[in-house]
MITI-78389 format. One record per residue (C-alpha): x, y, z; residue number from 0. Coordinates in Angstrom, 3 decimals, always signed. Example, Ala and Ser with C-alpha at 12.3 -4.5 7.8 and 13.67 -1.06 7.14 Angstrom:
2
         xx         yy         zz   num
    +12.300     -4.500     +7.800     0
    +13.670     -1.060     +7.140     1
This chain:
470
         xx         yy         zz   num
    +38.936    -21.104    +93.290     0
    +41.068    -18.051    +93.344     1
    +43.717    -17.750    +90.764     2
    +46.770    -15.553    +91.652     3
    +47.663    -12.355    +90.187     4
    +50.483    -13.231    +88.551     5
    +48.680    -15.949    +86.089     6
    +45.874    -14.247    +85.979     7
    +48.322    -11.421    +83.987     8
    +50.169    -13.850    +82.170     9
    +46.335    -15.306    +80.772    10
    +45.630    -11.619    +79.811    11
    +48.890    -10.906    +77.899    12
    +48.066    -14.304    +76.063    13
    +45.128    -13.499    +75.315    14
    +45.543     -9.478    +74.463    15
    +48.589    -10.778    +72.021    16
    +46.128    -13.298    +70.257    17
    +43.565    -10.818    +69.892    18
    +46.530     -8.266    +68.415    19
    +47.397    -11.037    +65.470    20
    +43.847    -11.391    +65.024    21
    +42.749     -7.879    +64.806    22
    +46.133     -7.011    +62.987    23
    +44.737     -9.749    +59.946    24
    +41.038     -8.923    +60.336    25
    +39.560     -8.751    +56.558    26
    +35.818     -7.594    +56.407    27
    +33.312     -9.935    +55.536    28
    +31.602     -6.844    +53.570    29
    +31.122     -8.178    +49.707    30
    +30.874     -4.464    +48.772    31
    +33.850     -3.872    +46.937    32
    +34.335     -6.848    +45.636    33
    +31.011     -6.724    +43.739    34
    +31.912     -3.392    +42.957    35
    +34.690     -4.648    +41.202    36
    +32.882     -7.081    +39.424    37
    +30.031     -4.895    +38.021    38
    +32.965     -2.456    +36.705    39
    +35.170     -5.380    +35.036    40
    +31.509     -6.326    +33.107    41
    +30.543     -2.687    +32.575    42
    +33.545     -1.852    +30.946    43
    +33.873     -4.910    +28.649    44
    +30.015     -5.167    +27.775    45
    +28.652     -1.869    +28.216    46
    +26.490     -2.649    +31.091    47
    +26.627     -2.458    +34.762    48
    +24.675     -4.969    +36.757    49
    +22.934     -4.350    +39.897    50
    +24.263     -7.016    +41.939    51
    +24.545     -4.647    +45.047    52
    +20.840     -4.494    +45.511    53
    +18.681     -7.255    +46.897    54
    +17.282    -10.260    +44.660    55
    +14.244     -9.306    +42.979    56
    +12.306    -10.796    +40.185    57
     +9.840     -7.390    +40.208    58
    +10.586     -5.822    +36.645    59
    +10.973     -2.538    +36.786    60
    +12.501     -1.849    +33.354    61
     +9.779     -4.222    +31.257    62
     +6.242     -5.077    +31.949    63
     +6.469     -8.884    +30.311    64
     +4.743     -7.758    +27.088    65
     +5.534     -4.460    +25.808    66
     +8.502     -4.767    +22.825    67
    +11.026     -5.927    +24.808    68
    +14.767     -4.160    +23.511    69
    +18.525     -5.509    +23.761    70
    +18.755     -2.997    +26.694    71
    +16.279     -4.423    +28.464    72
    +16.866     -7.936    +28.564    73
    +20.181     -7.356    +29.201    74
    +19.656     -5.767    +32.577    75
    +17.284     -8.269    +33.436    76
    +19.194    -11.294    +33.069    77
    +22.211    -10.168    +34.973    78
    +19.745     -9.273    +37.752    79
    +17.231    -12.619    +37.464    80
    +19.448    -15.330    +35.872    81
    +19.421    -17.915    +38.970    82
    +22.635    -19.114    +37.291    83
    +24.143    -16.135    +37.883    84
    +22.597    -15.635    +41.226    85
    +24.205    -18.487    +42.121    86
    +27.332    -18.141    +40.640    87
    +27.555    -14.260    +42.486    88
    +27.544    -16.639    +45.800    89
    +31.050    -17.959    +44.920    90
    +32.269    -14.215    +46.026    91
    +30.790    -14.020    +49.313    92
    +32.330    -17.560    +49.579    93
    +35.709    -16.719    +48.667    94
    +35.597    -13.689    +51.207    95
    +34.446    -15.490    +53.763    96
    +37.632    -17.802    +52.820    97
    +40.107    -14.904    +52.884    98
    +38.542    -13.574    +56.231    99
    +39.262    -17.177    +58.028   100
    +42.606    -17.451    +56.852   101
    +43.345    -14.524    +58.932   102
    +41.945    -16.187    +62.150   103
    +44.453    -17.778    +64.333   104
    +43.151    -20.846    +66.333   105
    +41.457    -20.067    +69.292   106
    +43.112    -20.845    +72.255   107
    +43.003    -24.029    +74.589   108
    +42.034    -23.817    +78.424   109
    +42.167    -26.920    +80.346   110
    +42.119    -27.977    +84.061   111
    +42.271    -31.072    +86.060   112
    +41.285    -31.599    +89.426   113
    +43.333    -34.612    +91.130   114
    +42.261    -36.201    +95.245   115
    +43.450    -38.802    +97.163   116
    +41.382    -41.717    +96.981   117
    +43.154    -43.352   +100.031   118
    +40.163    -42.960   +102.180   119
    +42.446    -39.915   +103.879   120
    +40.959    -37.066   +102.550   121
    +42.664    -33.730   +102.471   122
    +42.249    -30.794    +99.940   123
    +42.244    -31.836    +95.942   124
    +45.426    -30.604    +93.564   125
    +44.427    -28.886    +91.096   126
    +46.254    -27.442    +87.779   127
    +44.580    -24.939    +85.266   128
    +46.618    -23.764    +81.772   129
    +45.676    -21.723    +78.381   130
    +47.694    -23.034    +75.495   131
    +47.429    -21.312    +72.108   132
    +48.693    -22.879    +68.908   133
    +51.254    -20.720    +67.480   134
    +52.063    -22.827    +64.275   135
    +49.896    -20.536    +62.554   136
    +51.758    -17.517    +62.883   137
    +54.031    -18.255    +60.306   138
    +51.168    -20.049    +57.883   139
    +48.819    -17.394    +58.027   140
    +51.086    -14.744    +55.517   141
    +50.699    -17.884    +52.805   142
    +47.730    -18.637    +53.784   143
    +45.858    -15.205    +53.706   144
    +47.757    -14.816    +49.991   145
    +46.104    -18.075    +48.872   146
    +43.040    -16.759    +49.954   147
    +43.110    -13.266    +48.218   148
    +44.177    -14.848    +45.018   149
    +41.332    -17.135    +45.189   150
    +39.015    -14.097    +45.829   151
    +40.179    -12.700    +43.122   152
    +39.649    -15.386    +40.770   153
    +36.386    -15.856    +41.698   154
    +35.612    -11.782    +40.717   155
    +37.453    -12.410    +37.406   156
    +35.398    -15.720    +36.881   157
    +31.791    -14.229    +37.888   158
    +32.988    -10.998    +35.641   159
    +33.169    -13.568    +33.163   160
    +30.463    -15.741    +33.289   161
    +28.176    -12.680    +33.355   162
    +30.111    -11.308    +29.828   163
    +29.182    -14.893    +28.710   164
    +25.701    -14.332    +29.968   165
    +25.507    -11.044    +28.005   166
    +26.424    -12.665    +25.084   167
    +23.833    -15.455    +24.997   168
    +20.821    -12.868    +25.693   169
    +22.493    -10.693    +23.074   170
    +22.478    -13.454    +20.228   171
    +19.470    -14.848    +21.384   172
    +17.893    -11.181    +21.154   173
    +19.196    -10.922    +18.137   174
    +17.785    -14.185    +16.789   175
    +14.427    -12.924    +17.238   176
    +14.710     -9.448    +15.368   177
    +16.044    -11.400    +12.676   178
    +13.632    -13.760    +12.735   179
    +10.596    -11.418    +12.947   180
    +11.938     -9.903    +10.077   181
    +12.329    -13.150     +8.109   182
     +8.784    -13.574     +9.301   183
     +7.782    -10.243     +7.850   184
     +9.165    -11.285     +4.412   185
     +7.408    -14.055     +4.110   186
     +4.083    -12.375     +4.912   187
     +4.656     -9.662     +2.251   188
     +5.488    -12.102     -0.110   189
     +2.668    -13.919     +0.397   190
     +0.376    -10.296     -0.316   191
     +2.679    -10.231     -3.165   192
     +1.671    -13.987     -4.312   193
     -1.804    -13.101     -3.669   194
     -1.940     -9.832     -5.593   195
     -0.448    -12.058     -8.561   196
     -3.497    -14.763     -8.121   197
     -6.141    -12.181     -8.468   198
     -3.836    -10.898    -11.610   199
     -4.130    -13.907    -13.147   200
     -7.533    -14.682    -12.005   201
     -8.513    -11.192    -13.939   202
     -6.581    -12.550    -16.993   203
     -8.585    -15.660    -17.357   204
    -11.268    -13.917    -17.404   205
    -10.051    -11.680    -20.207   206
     -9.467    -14.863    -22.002   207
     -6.098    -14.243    -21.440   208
     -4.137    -16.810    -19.178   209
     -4.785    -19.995    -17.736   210
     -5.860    -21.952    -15.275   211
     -2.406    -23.437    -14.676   212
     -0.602    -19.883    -14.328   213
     -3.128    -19.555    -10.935   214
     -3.005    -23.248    -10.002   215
     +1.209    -22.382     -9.374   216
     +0.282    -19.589     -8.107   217
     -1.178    -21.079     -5.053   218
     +1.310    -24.077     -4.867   219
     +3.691    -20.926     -4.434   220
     +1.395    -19.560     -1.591   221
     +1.112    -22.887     -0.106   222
     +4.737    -23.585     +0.245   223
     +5.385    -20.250     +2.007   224
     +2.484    -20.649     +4.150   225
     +4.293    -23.835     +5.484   226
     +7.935    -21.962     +5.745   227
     +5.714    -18.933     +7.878   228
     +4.190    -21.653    +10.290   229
     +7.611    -23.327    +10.737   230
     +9.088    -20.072    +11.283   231
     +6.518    -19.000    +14.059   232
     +7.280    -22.396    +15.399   233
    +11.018    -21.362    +15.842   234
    +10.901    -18.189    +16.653   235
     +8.402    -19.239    +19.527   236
    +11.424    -21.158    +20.917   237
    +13.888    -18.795    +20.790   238
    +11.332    -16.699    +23.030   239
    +10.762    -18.745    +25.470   240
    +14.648    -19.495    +25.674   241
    +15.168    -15.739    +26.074   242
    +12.840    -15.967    +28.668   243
    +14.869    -18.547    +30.426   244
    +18.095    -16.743    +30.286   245
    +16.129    -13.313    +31.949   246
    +14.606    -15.657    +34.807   247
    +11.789    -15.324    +33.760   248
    +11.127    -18.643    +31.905   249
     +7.148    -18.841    +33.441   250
     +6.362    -15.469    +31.666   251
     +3.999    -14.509    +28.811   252
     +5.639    -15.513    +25.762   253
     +3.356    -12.993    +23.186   254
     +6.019    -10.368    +22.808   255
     +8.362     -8.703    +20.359   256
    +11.616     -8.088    +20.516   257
    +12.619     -4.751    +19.092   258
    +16.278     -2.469    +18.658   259
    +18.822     -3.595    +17.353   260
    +21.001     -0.610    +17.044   261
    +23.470     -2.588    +20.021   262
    +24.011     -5.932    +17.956   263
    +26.228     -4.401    +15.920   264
    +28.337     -5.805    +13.065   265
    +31.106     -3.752    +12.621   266
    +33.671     -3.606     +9.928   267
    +36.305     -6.409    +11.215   268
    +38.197     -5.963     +8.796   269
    +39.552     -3.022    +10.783   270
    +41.447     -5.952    +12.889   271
    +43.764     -7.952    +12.116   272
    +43.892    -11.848    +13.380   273
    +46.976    -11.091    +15.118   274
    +44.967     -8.167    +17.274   275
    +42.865    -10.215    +17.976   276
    +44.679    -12.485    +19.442   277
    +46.216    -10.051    +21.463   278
    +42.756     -8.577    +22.623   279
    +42.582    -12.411    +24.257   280
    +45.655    -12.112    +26.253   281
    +45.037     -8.950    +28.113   282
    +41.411     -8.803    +27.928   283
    +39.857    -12.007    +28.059   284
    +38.592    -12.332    +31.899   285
    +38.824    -16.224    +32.254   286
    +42.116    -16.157    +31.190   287
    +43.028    -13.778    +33.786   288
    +41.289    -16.140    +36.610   289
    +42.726    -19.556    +35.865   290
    +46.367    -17.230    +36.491   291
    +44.513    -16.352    +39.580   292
    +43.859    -20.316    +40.150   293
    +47.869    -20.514    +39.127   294
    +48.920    -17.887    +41.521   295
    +46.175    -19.384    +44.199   296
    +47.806    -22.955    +43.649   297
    +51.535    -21.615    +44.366   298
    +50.521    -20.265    +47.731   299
    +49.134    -23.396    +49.175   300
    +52.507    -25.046    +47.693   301
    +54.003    -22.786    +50.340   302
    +51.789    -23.648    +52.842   303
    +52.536    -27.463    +52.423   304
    +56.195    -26.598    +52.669   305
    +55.749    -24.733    +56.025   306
    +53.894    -27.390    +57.463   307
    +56.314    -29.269    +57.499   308
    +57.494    -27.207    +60.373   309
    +56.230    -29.287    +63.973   310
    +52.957    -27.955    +65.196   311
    +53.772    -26.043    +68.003   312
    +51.396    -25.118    +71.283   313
    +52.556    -23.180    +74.026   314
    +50.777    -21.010    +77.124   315
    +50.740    -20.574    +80.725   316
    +49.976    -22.763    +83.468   317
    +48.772    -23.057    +87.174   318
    +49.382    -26.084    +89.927   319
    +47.650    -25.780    +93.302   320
    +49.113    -29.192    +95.152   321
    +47.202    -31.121    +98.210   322
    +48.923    -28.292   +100.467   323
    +47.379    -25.367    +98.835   324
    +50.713    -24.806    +97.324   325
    +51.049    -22.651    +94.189   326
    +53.348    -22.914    +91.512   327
    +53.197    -21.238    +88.074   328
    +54.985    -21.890    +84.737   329
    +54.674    -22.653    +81.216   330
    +52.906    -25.324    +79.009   331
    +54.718    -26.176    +75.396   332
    +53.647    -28.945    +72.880   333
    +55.654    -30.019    +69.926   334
    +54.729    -32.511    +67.437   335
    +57.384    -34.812    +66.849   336
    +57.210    -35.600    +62.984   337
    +57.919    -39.230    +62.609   338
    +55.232    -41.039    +60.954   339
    +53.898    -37.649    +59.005   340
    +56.370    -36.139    +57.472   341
    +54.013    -34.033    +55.195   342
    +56.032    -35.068    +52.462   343
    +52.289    -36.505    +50.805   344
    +51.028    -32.990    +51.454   345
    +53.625    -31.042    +49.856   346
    +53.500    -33.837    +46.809   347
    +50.476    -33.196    +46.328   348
    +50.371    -29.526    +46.141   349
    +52.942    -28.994    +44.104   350
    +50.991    -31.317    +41.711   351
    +48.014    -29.134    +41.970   352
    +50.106    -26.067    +40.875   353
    +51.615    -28.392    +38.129   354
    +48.029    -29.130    +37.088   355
    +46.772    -25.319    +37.170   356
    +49.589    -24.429    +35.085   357
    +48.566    -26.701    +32.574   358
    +45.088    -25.780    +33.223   359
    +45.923    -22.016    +32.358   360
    +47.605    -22.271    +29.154   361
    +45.021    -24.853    +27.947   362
    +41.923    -21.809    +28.951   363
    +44.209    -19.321    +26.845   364
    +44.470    -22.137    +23.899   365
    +40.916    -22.608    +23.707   366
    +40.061    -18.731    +24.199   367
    +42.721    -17.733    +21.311   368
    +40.944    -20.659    +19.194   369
    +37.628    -19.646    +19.996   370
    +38.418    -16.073    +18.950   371
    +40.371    -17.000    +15.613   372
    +37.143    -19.298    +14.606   373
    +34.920    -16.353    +15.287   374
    +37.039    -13.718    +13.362   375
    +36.883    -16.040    +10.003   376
    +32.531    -16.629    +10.510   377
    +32.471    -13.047    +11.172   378
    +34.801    -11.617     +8.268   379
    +33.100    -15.038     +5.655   380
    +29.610    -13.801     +6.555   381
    +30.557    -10.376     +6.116   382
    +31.900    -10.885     +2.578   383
    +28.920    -12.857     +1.944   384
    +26.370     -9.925     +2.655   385
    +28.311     -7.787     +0.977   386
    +28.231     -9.873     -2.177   387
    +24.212    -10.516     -1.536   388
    +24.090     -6.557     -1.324   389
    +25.942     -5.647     -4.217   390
    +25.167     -8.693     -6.542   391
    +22.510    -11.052     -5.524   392
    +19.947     -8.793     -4.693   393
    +20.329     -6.485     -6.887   394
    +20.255     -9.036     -9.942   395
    +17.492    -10.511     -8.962   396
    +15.438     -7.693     -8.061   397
    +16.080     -6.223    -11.320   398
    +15.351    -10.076    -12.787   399
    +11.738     -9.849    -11.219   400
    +10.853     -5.871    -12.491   401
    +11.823     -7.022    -16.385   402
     +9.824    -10.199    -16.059   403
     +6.626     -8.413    -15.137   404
     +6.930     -5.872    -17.851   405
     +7.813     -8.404    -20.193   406
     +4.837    -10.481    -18.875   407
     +2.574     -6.889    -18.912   408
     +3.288     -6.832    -22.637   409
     +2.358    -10.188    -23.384   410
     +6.512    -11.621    -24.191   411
     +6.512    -13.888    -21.757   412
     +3.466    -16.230    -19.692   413
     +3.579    -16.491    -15.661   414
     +5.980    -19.178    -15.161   415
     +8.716    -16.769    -15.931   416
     +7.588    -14.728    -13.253   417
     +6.733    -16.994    -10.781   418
    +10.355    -18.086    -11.107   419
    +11.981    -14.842    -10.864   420
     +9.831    -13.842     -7.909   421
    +10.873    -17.566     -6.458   422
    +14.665    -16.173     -6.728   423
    +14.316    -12.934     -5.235   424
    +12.472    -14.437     -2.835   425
    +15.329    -16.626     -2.016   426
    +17.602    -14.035     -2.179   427
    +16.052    -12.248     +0.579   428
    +15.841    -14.714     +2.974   429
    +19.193    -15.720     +2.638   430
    +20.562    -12.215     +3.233   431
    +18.619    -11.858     +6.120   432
    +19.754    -15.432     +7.557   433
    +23.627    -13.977     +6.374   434
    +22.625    -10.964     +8.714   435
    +21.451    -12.959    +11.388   436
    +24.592    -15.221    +11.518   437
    +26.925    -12.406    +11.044   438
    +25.231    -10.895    +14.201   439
    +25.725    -13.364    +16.270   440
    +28.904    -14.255    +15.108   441
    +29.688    -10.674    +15.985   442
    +28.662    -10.883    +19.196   443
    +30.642    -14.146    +19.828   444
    +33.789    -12.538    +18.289   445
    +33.209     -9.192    +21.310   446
    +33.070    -12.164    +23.907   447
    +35.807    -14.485    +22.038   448
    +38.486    -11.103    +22.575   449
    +37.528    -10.502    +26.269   450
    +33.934     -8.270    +25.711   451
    +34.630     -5.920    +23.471   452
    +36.519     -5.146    +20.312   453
    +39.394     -2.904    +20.684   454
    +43.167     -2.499    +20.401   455
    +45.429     -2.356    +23.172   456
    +46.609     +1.217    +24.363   457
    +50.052     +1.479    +26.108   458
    +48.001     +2.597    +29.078   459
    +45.889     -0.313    +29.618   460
    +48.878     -2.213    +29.073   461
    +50.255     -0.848    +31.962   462
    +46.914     -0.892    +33.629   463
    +46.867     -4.920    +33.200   464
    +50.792     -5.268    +34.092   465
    +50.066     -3.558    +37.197   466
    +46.689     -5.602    +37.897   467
    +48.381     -9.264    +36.742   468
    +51.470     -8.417    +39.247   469
C-alpha cells in the first residue's frame, strides 16, 4: 500500500515531537548517585561508609570468621551482608525506575481498517490508516515526575536510615559481648581468687587453725559462681550468634571474640541539654526527614488527581483511501466525555492520603523526639550510677575486703567475715560492669535516637538542611 507524502510527514512530525517530550523528561535508570547519596547521608551520621556500589558478596575480606572480630569490622560487614538491608537497598532502584516512567509519555496508537463490498460486485477495498497519541499526559507528567522524585528521595532518606538503625544494633550487640567477656573474665578470676582462699584455709586446718566449715563455704562460694560462669557462657553464646545474624553471616563459626571498644563510646551527656537534643531530632533524624518526603510525595499525586479531572484527550493524523482509490487526509481527536467518572473519588481519595501522611509525619517526629528524651535520661541515670559505683561502691568495698584479710591474717576475725566482704566486692564489680554495659548501649541508642550522631546544630548545617528540606 503506498502512503502519500504528505501523511507520511505528518506521522514523522508526530512522532519526532513525541520522541522530543520524551527525550526532553528522560531520567537515567543509573542508581549511581543515588546510592552515592545514601552511603554519604550514613557516613556522615555513623562514621561509616558502606559499599553498596559494589556487587553482593558474602566473601569477607575484612575478617576471616574467627580471628577477634572488632566494632569496625562488623560494622562494614553488616551493611554489606545484611539480606535485610540488601533488600531494603532494592527500594532505590525501585523508586528510580518509578521516577524514570513518570517521564514516559504513552506510546502512540496506530490503527487501520480495511472495508470491501460484500455485494458480490467486487471492486478495490477502502481503506483508512491513523496514529493517535494521547496527549493528556502532557500536562500530568510535571506532577507526576515531582511525585516521583520526592518518592525517590524518601526512599534514600529511609534506606540511609534503616542502615543507621542497622549500625546501631551491631554496635550494641558488639558491645554486649565485650562487656560480657569481661563479666566473664571476673568471674573466672574470682573463682582463682576463691580457690587460692580454699587452699588458705585448707593450710590452716592443718595448722590446727580453722575449720572445716570456713572451706566447706568456701566451695559453696565456688559453686555458685561456677553456675553464674556457665549461665553467662550460655548468654553470651547468644548474643554471638545474633551478631552473626545481623552481619549475614548467621551459618558461621560461632568460637570467636569480640574485641575494641574504643568506638562504643560513652561520652559525657551531660554536655547536652534535653532541649538539644531534641533539636538534634528535628534536623538530623533521617526518618523524620522521609515521612516529609512521603508528605511532599502525597501532595503531588493530590495534584495529579485534580488534573485528571481534565477529559483524556487523543489526537493524530489520519489516512482514507475510498473504493475509487481516492485519498483524503485529516485529523483523528478523542475526548472523553466525563459523565459517569467525574474523578471526584480519585481526588477524595488523595487528598485523604496527604491528610493521612501529614498525620503520619508528625506522629514519626513524636515518637523519634520520645525515643530520644527516654534515651537521654537511661544514658545520663546510668551515667550517675557508674560514677557513684566508681567513686563509692567500689572503692568501699575494695577497701572492705583488704582490712578483712589483714584482720583475718592476724587472727581478729574467722573466714566468714571474709567470705562476705569478698561476696560484696564481688557484687560490686559485676554490677559496674553491667552499669557499663547498659550505659553503652544506651549510648549508642541515644547517637541513633538524635539522627546518628551527637552534636549541636551549626548555623551552616542549618542552612544546609533548609536548603535540602525546600
Amino acid at each position: 500500500m503506498h502512503i502519500p507524502p504528505t501523511l507520511c510527514s505528518q506521522s514523522r512530525l508526530c512522532l519526532s515531537a513525541a520522541l522530543g517530550l520524551f527525550l526532553a523528561g528522560c531520567v537515567s535508570l543509573d542508581t549511581t548517585a543515588d546510592f552515592d547519596e545514601a552511603m554519604g547521608l550514613v557516613e556522615e551520621r555513623s562514621g561509616w561508609r558502606p559499599g553498596w556500589n559494589a556487587p553482593w558478596s558474602d566473601e569477607l575480606a575484612t575478617w576471616d570468621g574467627t580471628s577477634p572480630l572488632t566494632i569496625d569490622q562488623a560494622v562494614t560487614i553488616a551493611l554489606q551482608s545484611n539480606r535485610t538491608m540488601r533488600a531494603t537497598l532494592e527500594g532505590i532502584a525501585a523508586a528510580r525506575a518509578d521516577l524514570v516512567q513518570s517521564g514516559l509519555l504513552p506510546n502512540p496508537v496506530l490503527s487501520a481498517s480495511f472495508d470491501t463490498s460484500i455485494g458480490g460486485e467486487g471492486g478495490p477495498a477502502a481503506i483508512s490508516v491513523s496514529l493517535v497519541q494521547q496527549l493528556t499526559d502532557l500536562w500530568l507528567r510535571p506532577a507526576r515526575q515531582d511525585a516521583a522524585a520526592a518518592a525517590l528521595r524518601e526512599q534514600i532518606l529511609g534506606v540511609s536510615d534503616e542502615a543507621l538503625r542497622l549500625v546501631a544494633d551491631v554496635r550494641q550487640s558488639h558491645a554486649g559481648l565485650v562487656y560480657g567477656q569481661r563479666g566473664i573474665a571476673l568471674t573466672e578470676s574470682h573463682i582463682e581468687l576463691i580457690d587460692r582462699a580454699i587452699d588458705i584455709s585448707e593450710s590452716r586446718i592443718r595448722a590446727g587453725e580453722g575449720t572445716q566449715l570456713d572451706v566447706n563455704r568456701l566451695l559453696q562460694l565456688k559453686l555458685s559462681l561456677k553456675a553464674d560462669h556457665t549461665q553467662q557462657v550460655l548468654e553470651i553464646g547468644k548474643t554471638r550468634r545474633n551478631l552473626l545474624e545481623l552481619l549475614g553471616l548467621a551459618a558461621a563459626d560461632a568460637e570467636w571474640e569480640a574485641v575494641d571498644v574504643s568506638r562504643h563510646g560513652m561520652g559525657d551527656t551531660y554536655d547536652f541539654s534535653e532541649s538539644e537534643v531534641i533539636e538534634m531530632v528535628s534536623w538530623q533524624r533521617l526518618d523524620v526527614a522521609a515521612a516529609h518526603k512521603m508528605l511532599e510525595t502525597r501532595l503531588h499525586e493530590l495534584r495529579v488527581a485534580n488534573l485528571g479531572s481534565i477529559p483524556e484527550l487523543e489526537a493524530g493524523p489520519s489516512r482514507e483511501r475510498d473504493e475509487e482509490r481516492r485519498d483524503a487526509l485529516g485529523a483523528e481527536i478523542s475526548l472523553e466525555i466525563p459523565i459517569f467518572d467525574t474523578n471526584q473519588a480519585r481526588v477524595a481519595k488523595a487528598r485523604s492520603d496527604w491528610r493521612r501522611a501529614q498525620a503520619m509525619a508528625d506522629q514519626v517526629l513524636q515518637s523519634a523526639v520520645a525515643q530520644s528524651r527516654t534515651a537521654w535520661l537511661d544514658v545520663k541515670a546510668n551515667l550517675e550510677l557508674i560514677n557513684f559505683f566508681r567513686d563509692q561502691v567500689l572503692i568501699v568495698a575494695k577497701d572492705n575486703l583488704r582490712l578483712a584479710e589483714q584482720a583475718f591474717q592476724a587472727g581478729q576475725i574467722d573466714m566468714t567475715v571474709v567470705l562476705e566482704t569478698q561476696r560484696e566486692l564481688i557484687q560490686a564489680e559485676f554490677e559496674l560492669n553491667e552499669l557499663e554495659s547498659i550505659a553503652a548501649d544506651r549510648m549508642i541508642e541515644l547517637e541513633y535516637a538524635v539522627g546518628g550522631k551527637l552534636a549541636r546544630i551549626t548555623d551552616t548545617q542549618l542552612s544546609k538542611e533548609d536548603s535540602e528540606s525546600s
